[in-house]
PDB file of N, H, CA, C and O in Angstrom:
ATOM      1  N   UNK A   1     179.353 148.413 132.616  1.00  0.00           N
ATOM      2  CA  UNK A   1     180.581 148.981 132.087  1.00  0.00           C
ATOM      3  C   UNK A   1     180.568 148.936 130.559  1.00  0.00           C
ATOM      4  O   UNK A   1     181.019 149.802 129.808  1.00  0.00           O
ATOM      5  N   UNK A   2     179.890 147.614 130.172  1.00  0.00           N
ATOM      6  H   UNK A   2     179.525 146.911 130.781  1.00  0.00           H
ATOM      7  CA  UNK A   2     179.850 148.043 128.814  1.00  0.00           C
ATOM      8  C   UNK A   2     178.784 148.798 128.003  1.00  0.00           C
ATOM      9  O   UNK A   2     178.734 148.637 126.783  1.00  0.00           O
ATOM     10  N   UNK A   3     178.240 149.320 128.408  1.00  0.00           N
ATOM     11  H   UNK A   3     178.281 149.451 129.399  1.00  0.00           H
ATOM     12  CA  UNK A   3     177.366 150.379 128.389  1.00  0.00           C
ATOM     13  C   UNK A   3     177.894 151.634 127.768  1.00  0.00           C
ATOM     14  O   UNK A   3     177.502 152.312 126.818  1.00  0.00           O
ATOM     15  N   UNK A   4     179.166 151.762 128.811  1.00  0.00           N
ATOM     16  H   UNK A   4     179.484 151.211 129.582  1.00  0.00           H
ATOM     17  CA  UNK A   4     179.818 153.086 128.749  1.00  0.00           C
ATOM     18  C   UNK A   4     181.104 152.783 127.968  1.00  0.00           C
ATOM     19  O   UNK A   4     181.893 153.710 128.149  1.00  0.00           O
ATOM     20  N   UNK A   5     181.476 152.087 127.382  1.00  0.00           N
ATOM     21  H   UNK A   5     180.834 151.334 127.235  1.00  0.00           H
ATOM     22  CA  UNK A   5     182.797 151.590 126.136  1.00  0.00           C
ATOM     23  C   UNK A   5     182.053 151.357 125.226  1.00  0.00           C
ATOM     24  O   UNK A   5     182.755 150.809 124.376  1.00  0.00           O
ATOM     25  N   UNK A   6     180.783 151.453 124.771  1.00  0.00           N
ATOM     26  H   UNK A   6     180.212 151.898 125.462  1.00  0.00           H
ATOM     27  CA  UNK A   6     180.272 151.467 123.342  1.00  0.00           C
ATOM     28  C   UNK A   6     180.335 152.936 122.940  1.00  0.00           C
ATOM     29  O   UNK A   6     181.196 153.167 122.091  1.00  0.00           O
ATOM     30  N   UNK A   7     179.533 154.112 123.405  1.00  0.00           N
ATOM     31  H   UNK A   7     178.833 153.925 124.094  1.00  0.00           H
ATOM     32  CA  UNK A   7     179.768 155.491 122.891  1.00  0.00           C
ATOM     33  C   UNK A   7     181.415 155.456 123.172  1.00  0.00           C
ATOM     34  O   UNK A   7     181.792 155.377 122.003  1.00  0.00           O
ATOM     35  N   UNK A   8     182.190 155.460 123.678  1.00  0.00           N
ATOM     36  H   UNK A   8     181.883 155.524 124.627  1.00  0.00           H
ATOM     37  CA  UNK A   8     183.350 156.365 123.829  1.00  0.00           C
ATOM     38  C   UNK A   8     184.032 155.492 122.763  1.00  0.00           C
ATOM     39  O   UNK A   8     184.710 156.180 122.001  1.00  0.00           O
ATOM     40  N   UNK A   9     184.051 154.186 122.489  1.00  0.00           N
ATOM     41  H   UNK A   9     183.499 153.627 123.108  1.00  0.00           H
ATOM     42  CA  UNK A   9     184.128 153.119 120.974  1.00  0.00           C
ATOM     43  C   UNK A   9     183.861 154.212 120.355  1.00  0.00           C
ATOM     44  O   UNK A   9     184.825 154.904 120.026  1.00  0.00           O
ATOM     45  N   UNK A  10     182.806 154.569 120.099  1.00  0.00           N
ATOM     46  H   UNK A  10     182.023 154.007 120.366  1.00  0.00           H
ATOM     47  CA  UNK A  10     182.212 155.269 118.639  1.00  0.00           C
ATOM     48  C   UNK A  10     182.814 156.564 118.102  1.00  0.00           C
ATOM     49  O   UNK A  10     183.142 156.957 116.982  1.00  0.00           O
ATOM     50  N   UNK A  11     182.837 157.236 119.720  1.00  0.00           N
ATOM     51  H   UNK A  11     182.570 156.917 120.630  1.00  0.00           H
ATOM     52  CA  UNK A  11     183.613 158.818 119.403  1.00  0.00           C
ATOM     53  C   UNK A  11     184.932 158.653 118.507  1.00  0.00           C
ATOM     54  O   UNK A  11     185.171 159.252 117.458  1.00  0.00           O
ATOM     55  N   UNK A  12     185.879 157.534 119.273  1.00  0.00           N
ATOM     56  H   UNK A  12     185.685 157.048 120.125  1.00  0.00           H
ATOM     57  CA  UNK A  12     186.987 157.459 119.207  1.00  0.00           C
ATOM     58  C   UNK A  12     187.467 157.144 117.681  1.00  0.00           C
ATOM     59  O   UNK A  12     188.568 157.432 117.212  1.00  0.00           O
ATOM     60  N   UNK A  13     186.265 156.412 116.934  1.00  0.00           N
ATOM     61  H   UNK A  13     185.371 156.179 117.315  1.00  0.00           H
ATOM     62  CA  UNK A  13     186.522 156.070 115.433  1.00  0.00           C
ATOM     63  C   UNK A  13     185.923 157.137 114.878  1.00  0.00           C
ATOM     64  O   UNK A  13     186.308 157.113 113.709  1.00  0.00           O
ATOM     65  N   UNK A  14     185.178 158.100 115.027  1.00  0.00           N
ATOM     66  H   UNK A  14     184.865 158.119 115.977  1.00  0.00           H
ATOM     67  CA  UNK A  14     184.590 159.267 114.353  1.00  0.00           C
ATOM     68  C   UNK A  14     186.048 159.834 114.590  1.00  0.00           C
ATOM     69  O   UNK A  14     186.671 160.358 113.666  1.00  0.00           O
ATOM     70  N   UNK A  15     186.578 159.706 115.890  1.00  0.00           N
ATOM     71  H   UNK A  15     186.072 159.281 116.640  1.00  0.00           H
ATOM     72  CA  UNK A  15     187.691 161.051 115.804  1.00  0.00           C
ATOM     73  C   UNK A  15     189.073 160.338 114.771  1.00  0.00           C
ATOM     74  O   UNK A  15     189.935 161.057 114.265  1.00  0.00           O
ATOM     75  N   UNK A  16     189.054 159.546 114.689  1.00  0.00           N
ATOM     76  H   UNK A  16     188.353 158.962 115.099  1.00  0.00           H
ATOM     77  CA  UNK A  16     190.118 158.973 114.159  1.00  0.00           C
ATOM     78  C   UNK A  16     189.736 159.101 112.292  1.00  0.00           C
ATOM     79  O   UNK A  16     190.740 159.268 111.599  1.00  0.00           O
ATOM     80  N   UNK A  17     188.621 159.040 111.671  1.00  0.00           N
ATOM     81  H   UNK A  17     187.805 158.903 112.233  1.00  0.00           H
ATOM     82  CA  UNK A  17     188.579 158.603 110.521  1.00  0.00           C
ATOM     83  C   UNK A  17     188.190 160.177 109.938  1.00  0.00           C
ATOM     84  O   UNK A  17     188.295 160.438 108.739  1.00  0.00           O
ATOM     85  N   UNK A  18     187.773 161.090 110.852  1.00  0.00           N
ATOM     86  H   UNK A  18     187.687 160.878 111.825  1.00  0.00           H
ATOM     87  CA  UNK A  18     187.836 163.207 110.297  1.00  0.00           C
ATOM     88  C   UNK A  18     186.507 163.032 109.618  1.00  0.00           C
ATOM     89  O   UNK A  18     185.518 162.519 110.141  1.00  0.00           O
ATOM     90  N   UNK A  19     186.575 163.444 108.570  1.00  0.00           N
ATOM     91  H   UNK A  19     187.378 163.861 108.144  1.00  0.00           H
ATOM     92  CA  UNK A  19     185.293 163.719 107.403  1.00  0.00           C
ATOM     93  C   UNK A  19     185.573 163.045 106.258  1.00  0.00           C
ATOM     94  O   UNK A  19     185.151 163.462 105.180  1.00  0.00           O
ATOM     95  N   UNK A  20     186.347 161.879 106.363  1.00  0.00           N
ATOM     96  H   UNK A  20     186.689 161.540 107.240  1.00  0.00           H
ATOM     97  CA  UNK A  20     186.161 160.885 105.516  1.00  0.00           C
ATOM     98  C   UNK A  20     185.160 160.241 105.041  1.00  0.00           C
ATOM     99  O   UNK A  20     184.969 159.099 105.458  1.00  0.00           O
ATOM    100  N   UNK A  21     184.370 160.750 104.160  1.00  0.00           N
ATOM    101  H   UNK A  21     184.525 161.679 103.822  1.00  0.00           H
ATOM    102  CA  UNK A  21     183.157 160.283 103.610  1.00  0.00           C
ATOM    103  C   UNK A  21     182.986 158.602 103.682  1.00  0.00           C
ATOM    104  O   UNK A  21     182.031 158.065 104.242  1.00  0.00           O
ATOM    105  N   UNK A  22     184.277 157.734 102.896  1.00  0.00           N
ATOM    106  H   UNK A  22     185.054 158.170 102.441  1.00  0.00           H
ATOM    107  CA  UNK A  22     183.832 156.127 102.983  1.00  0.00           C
ATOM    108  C   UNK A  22     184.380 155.993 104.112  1.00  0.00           C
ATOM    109  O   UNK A  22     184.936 154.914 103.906  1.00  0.00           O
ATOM    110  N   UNK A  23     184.797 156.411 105.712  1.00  0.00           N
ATOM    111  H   UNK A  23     184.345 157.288 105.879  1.00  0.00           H
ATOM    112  CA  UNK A  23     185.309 156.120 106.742  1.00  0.00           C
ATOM    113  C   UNK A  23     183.366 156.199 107.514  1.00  0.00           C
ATOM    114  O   UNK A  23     182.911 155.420 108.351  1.00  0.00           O
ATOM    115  N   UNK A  24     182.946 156.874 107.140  1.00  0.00           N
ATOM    116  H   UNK A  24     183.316 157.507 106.460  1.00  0.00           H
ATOM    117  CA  UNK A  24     181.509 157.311 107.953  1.00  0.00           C
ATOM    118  C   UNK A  24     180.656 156.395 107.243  1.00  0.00           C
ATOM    119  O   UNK A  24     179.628 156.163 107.880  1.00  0.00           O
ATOM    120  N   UNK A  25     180.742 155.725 106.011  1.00  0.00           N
ATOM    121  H   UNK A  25     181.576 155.913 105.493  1.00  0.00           H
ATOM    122  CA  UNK A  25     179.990 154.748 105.763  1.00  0.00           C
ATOM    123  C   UNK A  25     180.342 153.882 106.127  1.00  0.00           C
ATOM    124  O   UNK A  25     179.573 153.025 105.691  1.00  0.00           O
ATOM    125  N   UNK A  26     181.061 153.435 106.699  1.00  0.00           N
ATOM    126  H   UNK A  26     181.686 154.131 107.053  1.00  0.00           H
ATOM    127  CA  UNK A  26     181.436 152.022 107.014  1.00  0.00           C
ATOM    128  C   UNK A  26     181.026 152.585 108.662  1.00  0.00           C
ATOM    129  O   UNK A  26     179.962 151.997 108.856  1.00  0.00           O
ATOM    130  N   UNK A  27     181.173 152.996 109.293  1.00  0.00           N
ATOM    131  H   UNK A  27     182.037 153.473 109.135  1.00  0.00           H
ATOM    132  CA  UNK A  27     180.704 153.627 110.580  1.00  0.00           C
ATOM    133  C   UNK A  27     179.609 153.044 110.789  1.00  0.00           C
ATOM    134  O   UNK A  27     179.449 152.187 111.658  1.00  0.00           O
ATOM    135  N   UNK A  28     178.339 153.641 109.649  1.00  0.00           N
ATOM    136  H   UNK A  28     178.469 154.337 108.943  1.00  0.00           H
ATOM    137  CA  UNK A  28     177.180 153.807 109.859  1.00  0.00           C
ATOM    138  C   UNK A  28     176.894 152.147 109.382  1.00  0.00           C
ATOM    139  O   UNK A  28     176.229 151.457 110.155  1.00  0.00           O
ATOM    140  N   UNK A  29     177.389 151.561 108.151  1.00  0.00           N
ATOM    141  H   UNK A  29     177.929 152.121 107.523  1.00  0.00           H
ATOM    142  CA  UNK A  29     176.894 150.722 108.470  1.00  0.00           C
ATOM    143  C   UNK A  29     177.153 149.471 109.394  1.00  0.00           C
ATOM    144  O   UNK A  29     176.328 148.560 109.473  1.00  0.00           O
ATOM    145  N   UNK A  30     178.653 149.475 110.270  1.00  0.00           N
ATOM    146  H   UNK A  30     179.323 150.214 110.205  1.00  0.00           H
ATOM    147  CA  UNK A  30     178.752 148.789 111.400  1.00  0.00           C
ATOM    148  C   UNK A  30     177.567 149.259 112.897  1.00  0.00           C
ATOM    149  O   UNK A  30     177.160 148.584 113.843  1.00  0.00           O
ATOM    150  N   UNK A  31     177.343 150.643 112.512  1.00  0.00           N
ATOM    151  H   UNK A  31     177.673 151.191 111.744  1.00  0.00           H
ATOM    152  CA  UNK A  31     176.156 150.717 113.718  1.00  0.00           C
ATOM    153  C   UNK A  31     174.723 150.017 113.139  1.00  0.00           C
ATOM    154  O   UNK A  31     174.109 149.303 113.933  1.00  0.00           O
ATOM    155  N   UNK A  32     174.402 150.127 112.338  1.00  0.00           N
ATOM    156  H   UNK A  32     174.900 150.707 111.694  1.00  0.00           H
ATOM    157  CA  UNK A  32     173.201 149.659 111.564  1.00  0.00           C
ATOM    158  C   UNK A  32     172.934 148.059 111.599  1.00  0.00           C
ATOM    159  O   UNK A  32     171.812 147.565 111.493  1.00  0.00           O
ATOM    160  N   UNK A  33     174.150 147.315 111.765  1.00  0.00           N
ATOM    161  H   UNK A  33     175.062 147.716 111.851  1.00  0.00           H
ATOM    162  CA  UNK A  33     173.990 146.167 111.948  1.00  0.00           C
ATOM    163  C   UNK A  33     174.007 145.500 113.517  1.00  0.00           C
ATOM    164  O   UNK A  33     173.856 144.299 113.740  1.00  0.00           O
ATOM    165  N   UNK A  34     174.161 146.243 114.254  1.00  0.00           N
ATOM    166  H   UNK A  34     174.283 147.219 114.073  1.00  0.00           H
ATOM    167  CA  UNK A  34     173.786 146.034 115.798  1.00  0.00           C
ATOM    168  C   UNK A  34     172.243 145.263 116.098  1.00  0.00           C
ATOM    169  O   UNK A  34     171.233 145.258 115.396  1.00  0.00           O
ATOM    170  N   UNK A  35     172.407 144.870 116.921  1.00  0.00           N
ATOM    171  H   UNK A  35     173.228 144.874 117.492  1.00  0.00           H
ATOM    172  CA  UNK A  35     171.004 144.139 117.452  1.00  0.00           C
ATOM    173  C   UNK A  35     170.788 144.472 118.852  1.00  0.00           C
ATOM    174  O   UNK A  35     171.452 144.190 119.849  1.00  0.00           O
ATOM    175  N   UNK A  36     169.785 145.092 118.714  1.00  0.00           N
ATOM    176  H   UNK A  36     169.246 145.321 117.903  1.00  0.00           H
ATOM    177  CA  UNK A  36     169.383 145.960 120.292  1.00  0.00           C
ATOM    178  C   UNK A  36     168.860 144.281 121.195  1.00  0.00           C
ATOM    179  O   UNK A  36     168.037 143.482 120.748  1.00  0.00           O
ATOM    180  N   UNK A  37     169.606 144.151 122.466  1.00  0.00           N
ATOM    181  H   UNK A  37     170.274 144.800 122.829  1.00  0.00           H
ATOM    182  CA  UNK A  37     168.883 143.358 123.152  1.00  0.00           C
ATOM    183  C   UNK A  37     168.220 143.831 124.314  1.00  0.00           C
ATOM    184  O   UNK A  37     169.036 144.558 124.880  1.00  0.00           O
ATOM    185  N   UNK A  38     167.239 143.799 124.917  1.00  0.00           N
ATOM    186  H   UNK A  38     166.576 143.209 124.457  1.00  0.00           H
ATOM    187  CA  UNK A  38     166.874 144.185 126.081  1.00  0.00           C
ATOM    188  C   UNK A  38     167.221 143.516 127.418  1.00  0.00           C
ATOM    189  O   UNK A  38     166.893 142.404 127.832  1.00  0.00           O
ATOM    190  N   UNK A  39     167.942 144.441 127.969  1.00  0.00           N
ATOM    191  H   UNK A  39     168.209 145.345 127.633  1.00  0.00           H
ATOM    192  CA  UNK A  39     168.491 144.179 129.355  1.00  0.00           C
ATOM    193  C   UNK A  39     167.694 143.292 130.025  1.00  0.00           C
ATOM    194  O   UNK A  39     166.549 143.739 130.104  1.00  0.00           O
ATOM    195  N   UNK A  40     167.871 141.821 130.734  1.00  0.00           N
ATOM    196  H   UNK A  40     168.801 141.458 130.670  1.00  0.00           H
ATOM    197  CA  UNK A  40     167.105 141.528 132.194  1.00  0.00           C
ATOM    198  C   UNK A  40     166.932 141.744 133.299  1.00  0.00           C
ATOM    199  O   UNK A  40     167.658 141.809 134.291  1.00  0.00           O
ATOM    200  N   UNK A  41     165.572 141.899 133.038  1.00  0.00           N
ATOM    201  H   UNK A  41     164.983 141.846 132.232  1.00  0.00           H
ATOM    202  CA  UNK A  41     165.344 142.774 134.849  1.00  0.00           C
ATOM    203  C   UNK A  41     165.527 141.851 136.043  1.00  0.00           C
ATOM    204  O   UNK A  41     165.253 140.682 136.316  1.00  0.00           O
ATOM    205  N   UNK A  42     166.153 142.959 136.678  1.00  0.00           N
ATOM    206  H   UNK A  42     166.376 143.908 136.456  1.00  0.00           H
ATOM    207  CA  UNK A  42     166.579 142.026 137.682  1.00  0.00           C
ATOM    208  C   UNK A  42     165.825 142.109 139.269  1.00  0.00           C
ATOM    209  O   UNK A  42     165.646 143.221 139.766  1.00  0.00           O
ATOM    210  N   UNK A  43     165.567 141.341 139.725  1.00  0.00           N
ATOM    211  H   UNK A  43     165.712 140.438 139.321  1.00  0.00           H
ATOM    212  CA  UNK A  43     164.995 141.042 141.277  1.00  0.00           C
ATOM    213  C   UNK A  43     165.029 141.328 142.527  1.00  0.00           C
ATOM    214  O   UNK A  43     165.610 140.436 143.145  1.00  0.00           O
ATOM    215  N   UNK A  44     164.611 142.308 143.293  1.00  0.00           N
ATOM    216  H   UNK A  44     164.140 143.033 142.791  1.00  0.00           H
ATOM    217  CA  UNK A  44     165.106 143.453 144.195  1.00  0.00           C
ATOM    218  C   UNK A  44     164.053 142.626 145.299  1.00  0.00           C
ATOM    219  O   UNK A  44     163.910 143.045 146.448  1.00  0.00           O
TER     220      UNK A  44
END
């Protein structure tokens, strides 16, 4: 589930902040500071 509330997160502040130039930098650099973890596989 949280998978799918990170993009619709993201849309929702793109739609909210328009073409606000320092609204999209701060965007970019809250995505930029993310840390990709890799999922554990799990045991079937």
């Amino acid at each position: 589930v949280e998978e799918e509330a990170n993009p619709a997160e993201i849309i929702q502040k793109l739609k909210f902040i328009g073409k606000d130039g320092r609204g999209l930098l701060m965007i970019d650099k809250d995505l930029a500071s993310r840390v990709f973890t890799v999922p554990a596989a799990t045991e079937q």
